[in-house]
MARDREN-727075 format. One line per 5 residues: their letters; for each residue x, y, z of N, C-alpha, C, O. Coordinates in steps of 0.05 Angstrom, whole numbers. Example, Ala and Ser with C-alpha at 12.3 -4.5 7.8 and 13.67 -1.06 7.14 Angstrom:
<recs>
AS) 264,-114,156,246,-90,156,264,-66,156,285,-66,169; 257,-45,142,273,-21,143,258,1,157,268,23,161
</recs>
This chain:
<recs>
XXXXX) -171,653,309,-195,660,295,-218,643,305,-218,618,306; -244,663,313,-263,638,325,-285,636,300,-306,628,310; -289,640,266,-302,654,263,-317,627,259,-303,607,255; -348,622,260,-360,598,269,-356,577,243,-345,590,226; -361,552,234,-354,521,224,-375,537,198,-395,550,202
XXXXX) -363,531,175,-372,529,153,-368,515,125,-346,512,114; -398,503,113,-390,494,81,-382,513,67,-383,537,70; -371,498,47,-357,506,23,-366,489,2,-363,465,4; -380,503,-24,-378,490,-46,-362,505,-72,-370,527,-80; -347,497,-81,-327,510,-102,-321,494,-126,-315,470,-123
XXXXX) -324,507,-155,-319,495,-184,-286,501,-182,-277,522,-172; -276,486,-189,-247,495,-204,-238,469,-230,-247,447,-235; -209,492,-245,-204,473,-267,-178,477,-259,-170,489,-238; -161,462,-283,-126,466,-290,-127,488,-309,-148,483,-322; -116,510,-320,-121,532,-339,-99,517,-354,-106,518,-377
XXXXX) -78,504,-353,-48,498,-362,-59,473,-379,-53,468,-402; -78,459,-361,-73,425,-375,-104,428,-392,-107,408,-406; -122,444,-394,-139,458,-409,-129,461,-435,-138,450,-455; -108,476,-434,-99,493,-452,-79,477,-467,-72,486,-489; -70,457,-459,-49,433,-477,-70,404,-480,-63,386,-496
XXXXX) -93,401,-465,-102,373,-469,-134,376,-467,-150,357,-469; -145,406,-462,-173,402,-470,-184,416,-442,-170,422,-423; -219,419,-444,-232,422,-420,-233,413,-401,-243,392,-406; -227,414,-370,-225,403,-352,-247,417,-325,-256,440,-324; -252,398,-309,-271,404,-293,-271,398,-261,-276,374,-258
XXXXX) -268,409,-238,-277,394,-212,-302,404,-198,-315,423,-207; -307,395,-183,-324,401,-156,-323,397,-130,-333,376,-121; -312,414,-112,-307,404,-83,-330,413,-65,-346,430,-71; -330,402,-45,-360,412,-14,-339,406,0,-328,384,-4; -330,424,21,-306,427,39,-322,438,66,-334,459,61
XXXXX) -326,429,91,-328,434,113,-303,450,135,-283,440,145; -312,472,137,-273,493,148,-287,497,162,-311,502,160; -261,493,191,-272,502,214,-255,524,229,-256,541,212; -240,534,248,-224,555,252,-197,542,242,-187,556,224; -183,520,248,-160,512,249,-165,489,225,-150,501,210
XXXXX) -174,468,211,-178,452,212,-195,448,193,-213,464,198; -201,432,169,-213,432,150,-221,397,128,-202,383,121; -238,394,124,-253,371,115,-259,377,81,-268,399,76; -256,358,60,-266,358,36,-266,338,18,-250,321,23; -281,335,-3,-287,308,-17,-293,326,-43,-301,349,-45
XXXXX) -286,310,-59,-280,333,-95,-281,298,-120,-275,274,-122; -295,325,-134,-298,302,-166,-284,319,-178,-288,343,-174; -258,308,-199,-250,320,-226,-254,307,-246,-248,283,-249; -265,323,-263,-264,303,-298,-255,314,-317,-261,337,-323; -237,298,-331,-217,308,-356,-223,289,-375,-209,269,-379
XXXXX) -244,296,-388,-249,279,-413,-227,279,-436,-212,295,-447; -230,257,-438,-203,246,-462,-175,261,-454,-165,281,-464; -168,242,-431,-146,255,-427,-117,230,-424,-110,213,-407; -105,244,-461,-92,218,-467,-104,192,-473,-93,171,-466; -130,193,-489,-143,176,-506,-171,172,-486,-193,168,-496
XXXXX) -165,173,-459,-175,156,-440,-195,181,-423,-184,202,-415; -224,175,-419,-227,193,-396,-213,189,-368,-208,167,-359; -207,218,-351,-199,209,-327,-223,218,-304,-234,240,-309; -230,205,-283,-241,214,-271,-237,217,-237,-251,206,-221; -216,232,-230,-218,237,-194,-231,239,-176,-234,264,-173
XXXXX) -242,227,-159,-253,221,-137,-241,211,-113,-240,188,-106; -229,240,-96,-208,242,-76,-222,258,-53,-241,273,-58; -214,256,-27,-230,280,-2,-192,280,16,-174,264,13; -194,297,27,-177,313,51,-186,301,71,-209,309,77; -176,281,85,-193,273,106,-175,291,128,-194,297,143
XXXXX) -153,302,140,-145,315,142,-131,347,137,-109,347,127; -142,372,143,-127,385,128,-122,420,149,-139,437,155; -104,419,153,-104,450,173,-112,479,156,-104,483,133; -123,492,167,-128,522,144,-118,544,169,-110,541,192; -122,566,154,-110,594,187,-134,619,159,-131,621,135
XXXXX) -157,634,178,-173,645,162,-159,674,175,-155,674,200; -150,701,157,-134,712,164,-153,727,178,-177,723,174; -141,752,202,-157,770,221,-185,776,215,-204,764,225; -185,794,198,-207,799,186,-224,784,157,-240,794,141; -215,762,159,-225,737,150,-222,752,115,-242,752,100
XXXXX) -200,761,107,-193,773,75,-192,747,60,-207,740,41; -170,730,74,-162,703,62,-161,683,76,-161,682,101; -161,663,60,-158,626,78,-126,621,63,-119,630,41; -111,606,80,-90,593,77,-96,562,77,-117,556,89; -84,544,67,-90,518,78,-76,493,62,-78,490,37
XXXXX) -67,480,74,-61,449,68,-69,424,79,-81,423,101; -62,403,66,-80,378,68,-77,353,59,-67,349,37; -86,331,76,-61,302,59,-90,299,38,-112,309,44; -87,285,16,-102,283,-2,-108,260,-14,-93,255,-33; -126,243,-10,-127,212,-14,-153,206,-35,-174,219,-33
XXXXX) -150,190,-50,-168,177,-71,-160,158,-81,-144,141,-73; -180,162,-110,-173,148,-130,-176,155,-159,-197,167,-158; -170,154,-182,-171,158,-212,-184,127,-230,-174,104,-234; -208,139,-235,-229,120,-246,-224,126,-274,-234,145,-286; -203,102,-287,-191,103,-320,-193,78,-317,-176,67,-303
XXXXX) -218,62,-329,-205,36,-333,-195,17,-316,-175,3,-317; -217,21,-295,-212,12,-265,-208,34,-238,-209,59,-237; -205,18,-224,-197,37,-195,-160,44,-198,-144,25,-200; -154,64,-198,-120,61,-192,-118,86,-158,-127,109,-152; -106,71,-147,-106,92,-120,-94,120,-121,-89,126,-144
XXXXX) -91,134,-107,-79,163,-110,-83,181,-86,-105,186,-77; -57,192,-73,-47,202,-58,-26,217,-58,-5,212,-69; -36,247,-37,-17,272,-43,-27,291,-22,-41,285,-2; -18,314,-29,-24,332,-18,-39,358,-25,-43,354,-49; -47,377,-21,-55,399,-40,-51,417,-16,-53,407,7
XXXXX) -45,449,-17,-44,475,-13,-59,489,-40,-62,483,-63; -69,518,-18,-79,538,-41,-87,559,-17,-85,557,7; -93,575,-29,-101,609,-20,-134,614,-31,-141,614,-54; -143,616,-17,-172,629,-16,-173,663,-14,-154,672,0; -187,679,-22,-193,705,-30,-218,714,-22,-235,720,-39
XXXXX) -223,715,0,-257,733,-2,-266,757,-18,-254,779,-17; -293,751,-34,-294,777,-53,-322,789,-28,-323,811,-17; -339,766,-25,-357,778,-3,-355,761,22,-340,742,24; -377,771,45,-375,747,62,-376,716,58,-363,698,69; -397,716,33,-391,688,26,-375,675,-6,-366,652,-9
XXXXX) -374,689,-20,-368,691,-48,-339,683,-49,-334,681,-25; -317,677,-62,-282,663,-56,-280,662,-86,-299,657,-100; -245,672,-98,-235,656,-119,-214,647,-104,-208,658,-83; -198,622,-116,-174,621,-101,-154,602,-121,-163,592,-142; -125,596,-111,-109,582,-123,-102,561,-112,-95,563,-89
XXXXX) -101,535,-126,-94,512,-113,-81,503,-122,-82,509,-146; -55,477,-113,-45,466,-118,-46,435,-108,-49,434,-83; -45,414,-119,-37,396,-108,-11,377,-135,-9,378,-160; 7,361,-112,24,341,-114,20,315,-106,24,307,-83; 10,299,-127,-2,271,-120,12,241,-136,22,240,-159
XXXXX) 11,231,-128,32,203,-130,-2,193,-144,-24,196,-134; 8,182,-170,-16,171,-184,-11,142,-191,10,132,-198; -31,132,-188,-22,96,-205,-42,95,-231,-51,72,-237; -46,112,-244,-60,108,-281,-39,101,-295,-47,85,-312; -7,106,-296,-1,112,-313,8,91,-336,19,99,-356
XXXXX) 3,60,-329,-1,38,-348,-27,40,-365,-24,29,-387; -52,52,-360,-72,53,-364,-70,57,-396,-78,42,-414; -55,89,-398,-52,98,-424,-23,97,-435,-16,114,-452; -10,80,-428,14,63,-434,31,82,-429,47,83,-447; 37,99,-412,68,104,-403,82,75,-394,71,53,-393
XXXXX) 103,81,-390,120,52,-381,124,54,-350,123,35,-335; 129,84,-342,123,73,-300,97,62,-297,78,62,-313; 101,50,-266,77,42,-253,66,67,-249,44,72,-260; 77,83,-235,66,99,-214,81,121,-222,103,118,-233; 66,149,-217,89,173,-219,69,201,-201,46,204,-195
XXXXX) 96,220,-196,89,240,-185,80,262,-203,89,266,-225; 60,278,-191,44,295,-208,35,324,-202,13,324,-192; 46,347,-205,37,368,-195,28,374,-207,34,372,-231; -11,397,-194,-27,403,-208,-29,431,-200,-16,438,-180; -45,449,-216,-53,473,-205,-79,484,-217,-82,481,-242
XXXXX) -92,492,-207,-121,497,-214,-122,520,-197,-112,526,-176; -145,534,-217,-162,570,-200,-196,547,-197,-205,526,-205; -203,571,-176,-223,564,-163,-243,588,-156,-236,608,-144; -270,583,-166,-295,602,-153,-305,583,-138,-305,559,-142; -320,600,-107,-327,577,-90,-347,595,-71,-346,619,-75
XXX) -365,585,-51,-391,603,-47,-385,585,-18,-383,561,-19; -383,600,7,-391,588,36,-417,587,47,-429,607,38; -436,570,67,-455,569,70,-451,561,96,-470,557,111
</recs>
């Protein structure tokens, strides 16, 4: 696919962790290029588990494949940050999801990521550290 280097800006939430722990929020600006893809994202989950959480993670790595007639994006990506609860705690994973073109530029899509978190003393679980799978829908506009 040669189709030329483009931004991405896209809202998405969790519909699941919404729906058991409240409103949830992100924002990503993702740079996709034919093979190959760039992004940096805020999430905020107010009072989540007493505590606000706040994510601030980017893909500094991430491959995508935009199908023939550019219908859908495929794509995965290593996933690096951090969760601002009460300090810095690091955080690393991965995320996959499927993109949907409704117009040339317009997208909903589904995402997932699996991320190794270090909050979880913050709001007194007893691990240090634990694994976390997420999933979130997404509206998103290319430029």
């Amino acid at each position: 696919n040669t189709e030329p280097k483009q931004f991405s800006l896209a809202v998405f939430t969790d519909p699941y962790a919404a729906h058991k722990d409240g409103p949830n929020l992100g924002v990503s600006l993702g740079y996709q290029m034919p093979w190959m893809y760039f992004k940096a994202q805020v999430f905020h989950f107010p009072d989540l588990n007493g505590i606000d959480y706040t994510e601030i993670a980017g893909v500094p790595l991430g491959i995508n494949y935009h199908s023939k007639f550019n219908e859908y994006r495929i794509y995965t990506g290593l996933k690096l940050g951090f969760i601002l609860r009460e300090g810095l705690n690091p955080l690393v994973g991965f995320e996959a999801g499927l993109d949907l073109n409704l117009t040339e530029n317009l997208f909903i899509g589904l995402m997932g990521s699996y991320d190794y978190r270090t909050d979880a003393q913050v709001w007194g679980a007893k691990e240090e550290a634990y694994m976390r799978a997420s999933g979130f829908i997404k509206v998103g506009f290319r430029f």
